[in-house]
C-alpha positions in Angstrom: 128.4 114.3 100.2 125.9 116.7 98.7 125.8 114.7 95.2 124.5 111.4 97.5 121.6 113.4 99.3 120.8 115.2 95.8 120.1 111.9 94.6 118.1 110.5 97.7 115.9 114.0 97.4 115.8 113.5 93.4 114.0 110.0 93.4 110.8 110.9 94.7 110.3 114.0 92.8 111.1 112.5 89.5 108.2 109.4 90.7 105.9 112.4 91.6 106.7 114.1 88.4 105.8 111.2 86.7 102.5 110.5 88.1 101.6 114.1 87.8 102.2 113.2 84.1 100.2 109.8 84.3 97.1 111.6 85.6 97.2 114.0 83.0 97.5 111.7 80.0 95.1 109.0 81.6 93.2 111.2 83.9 90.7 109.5 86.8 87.7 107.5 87.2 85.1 109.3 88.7 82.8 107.9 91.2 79.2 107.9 91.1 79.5 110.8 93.3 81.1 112.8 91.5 79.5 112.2 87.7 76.4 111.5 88.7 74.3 108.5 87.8 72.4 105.7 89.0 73.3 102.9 90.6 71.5 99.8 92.0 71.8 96.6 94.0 69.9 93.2 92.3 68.8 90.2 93.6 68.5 87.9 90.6 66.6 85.3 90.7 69.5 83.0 88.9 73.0 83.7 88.2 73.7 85.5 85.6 77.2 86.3 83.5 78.1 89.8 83.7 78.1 90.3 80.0 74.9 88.5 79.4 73.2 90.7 82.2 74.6 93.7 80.8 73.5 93.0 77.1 70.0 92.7 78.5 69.8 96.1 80.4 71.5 97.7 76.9 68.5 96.3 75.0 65.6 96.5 78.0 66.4 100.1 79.1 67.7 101.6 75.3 70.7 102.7 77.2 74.8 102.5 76.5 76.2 103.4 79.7 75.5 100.2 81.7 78.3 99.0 83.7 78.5 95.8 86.3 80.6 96.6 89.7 80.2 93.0 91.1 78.5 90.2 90.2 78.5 87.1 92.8 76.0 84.4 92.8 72.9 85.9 92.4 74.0 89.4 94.0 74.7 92.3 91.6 75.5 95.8 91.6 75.1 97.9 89.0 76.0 101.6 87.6 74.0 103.3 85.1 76.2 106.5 83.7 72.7 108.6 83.2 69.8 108.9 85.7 67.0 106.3 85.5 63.9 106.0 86.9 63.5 103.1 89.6 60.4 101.4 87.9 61.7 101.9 83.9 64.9 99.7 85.4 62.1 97.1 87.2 60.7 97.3 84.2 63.8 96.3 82.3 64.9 93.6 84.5 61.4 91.9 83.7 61.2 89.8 86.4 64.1 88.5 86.8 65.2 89.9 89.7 64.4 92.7 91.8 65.7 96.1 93.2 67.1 95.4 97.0 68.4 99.3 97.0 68.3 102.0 94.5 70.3 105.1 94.6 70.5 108.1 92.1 72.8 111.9 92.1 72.4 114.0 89.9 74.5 116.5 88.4 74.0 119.0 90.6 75.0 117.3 93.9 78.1 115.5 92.1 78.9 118.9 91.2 78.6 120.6 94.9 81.1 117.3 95.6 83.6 117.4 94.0 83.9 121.0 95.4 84.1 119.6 98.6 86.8 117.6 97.9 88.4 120.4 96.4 88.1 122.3 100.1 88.6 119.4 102.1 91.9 118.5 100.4 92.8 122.2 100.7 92.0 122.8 104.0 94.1 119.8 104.9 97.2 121.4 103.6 96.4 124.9 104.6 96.2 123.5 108.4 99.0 120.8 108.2 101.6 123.5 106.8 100.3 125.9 109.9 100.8 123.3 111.9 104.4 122.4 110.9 106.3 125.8 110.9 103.9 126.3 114.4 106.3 123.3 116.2 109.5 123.8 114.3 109.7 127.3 113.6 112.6 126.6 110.9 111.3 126.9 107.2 113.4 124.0 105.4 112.4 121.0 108.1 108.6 122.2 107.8 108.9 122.6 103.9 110.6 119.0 103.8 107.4 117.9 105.8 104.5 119.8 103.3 106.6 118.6 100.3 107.0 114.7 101.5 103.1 115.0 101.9 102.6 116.5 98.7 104.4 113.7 96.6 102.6 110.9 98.5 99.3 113.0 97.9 100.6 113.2 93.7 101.9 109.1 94.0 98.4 107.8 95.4 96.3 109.7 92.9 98.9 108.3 90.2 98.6 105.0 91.6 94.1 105.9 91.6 94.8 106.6 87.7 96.9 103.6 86.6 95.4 101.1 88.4 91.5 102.7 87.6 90.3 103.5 91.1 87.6 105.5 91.0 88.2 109.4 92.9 85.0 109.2 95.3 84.3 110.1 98.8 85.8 107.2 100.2 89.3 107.1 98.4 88.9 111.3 99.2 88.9 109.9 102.9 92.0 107.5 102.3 93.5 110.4 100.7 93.3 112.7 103.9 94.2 109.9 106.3 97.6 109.6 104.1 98.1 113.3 104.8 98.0 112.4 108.1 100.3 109.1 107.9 102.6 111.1 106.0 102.6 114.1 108.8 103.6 111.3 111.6 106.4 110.0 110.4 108.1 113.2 109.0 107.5 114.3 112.3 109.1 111.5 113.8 112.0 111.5 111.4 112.5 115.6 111.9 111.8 115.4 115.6 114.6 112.6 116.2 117.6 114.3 113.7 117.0 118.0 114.9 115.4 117.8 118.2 117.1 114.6 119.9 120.6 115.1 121.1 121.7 111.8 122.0 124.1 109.4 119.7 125.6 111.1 116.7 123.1 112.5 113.6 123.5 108.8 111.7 122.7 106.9 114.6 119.8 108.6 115.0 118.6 108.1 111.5 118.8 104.5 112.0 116.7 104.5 115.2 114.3 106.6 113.4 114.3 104.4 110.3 113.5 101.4 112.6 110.3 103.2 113.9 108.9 104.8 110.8 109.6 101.5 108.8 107.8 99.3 111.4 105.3 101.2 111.2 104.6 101.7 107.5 105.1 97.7 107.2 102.5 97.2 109.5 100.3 99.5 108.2 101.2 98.6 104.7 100.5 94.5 105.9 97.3 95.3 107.2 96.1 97.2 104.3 96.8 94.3 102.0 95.1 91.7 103.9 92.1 94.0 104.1 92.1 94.0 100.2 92.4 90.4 99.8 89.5 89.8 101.8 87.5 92.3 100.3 88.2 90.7 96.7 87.8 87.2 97.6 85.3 87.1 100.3 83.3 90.6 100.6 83.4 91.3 96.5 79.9 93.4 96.9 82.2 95.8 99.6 84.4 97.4 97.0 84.3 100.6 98.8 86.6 99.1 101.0 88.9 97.3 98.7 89.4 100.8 96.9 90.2 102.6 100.0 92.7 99.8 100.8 94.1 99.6 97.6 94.3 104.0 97.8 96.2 103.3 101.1 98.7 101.0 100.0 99.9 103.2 97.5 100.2 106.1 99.4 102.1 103.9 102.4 104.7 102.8 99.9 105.0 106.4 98.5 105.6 107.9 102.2 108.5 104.8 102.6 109.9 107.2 99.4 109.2 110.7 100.5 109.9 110.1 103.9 113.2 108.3 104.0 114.3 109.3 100.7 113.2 113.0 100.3 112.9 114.2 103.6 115.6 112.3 105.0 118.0 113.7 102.4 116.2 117.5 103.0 117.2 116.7 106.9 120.8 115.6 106.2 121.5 118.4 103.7 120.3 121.3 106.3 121.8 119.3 109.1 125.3 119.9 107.4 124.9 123.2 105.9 123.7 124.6 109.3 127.2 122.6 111.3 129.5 124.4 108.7 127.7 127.6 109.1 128.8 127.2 112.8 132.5 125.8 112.0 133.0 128.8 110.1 131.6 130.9 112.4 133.4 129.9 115.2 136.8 129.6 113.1 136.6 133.4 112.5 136.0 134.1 115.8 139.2 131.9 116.5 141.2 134.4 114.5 
């Protein structure tokens, strides 16, 4: 019986392992936040192909690092990898469009950023694991619970890598809002095996499952319809289709964590504690 719930526990952490390894060979796009940069929304004056358009700034501006974020109809955004002056890009785009909004950071503020990523994130744990072994009081249920959250923290960031979605403030926020998705249903799943009392231990899995997985699909369902429309319909919003994208991941990694991991955490200390009190109570017998 152990052998089956090593497994269950085994699967996520060989996934996590794996995109631990996937962000350190491919590492993760930055957002402008965080490398600092320039970056502008056009309204051209005519439509424009992305590669024509960017060929044009290269040899306007005399600069490399010119990427295009969207380009529909005549609406474009635009990231320039090095800071540049509002009027040297009007002059660039010489008259073929205009600047609707213009927006630079520096290095200095991307820098003071990504440390408060670094502390958000942290803090997050810090007070989630406090949290935890406040309302359980047992160390292996509340380790299950900081560990299930881990992974789907690791999983999502894997996911931000693979898929090239940029770290910024806004997948940060999707990031901390799985922390919290991930939190709610370990809670459920630990709250219903060691706190409930009614049916036996399997039968309360299953009830749990039923909840949790509900749940995540809808959550999960919602997240991919917001994506779709972002693509198709809203292309110029791809803050959102990034943090729906950061979102999905992380929902299908908690469906791992949760009733793979934890689950498998739950059953194994579930056991180990009844035979503790067999044995206890058949040595008392004799």
């Amino acid at each position: 019986m152990m052998n089956s719930y090593k497994i269950l526990i085994a699967i996520p952490i060989i996934i996590t392992i794996l995109a631990g390894g996937l962000i350190a060979l491919n590492g993760i796009d930055e957002g402008i936040e965080l490398k600092g940069g320039s970056i502008a929304y056009l309204k051209m004056n005519k439509h424009v192909s992305s590669d024509d358009l960017k060929k044009n700034l290269v040899e306007s501006l005399n600069i490399n690092n010119v990427e295009i974020i969207s380009n529909t109809g005549n609406d474009v955004t635009i990231e320039l990898g090095s800071e540049l002056n509002q009027t040297a890009l009007e002059k660039g785009l010489a008259g073929s469009g205009k600047i609707v909004s213009y927006n630079s950071i520096g290095p200095v503020l991307s820098e003071e950023a990504m440390t408060q990523i670094i502390w958000a994130l942290g803090f997050a744990f810090l007070f989630m694991g406090i949290t935890v072994f406040a309302i359980f009081r047992e160390p292996v249920p509340a380790i299950g619970i900081i560990l299930a959250a881990f992974c789907d923290i690791i999983i999502a960031v894997g996911g931000m890598s693979l898929f090239h979605i940029p770290l910024s403030i806004a997948s940060v926020g999707a990031l901390l809002m799985l922390i919290g998705y991930s939190v709610d249903t370990d809670i459920l799943l630990t709250t219903r095996l060691l706190r409930k009392k009614e049916g036996t231990v399997e039968e309360r899995t299953v009830k749990a499952m039923k909840t949790g997985l509900t749940m995540s699909a809808a959550a999960i369902g919602s997240m991919i319809v917001l994506y779709i429309v972002t693509i198709f319909l809203i292309p110029e919003a791809d803050t959102l289709s990034d943090i729906a994208a950061v979102l999905t991941i992380g929902l299908l990694a908690d469906i791992i964590a949760t009733w793979l991991m934890n689950l498998g955490f739950l059953r194994w200390y579930i056991g180990s504690r009844f035979q503790k009190r067999y044995k206890k109570e058949k040595g008392g017998k004799s």
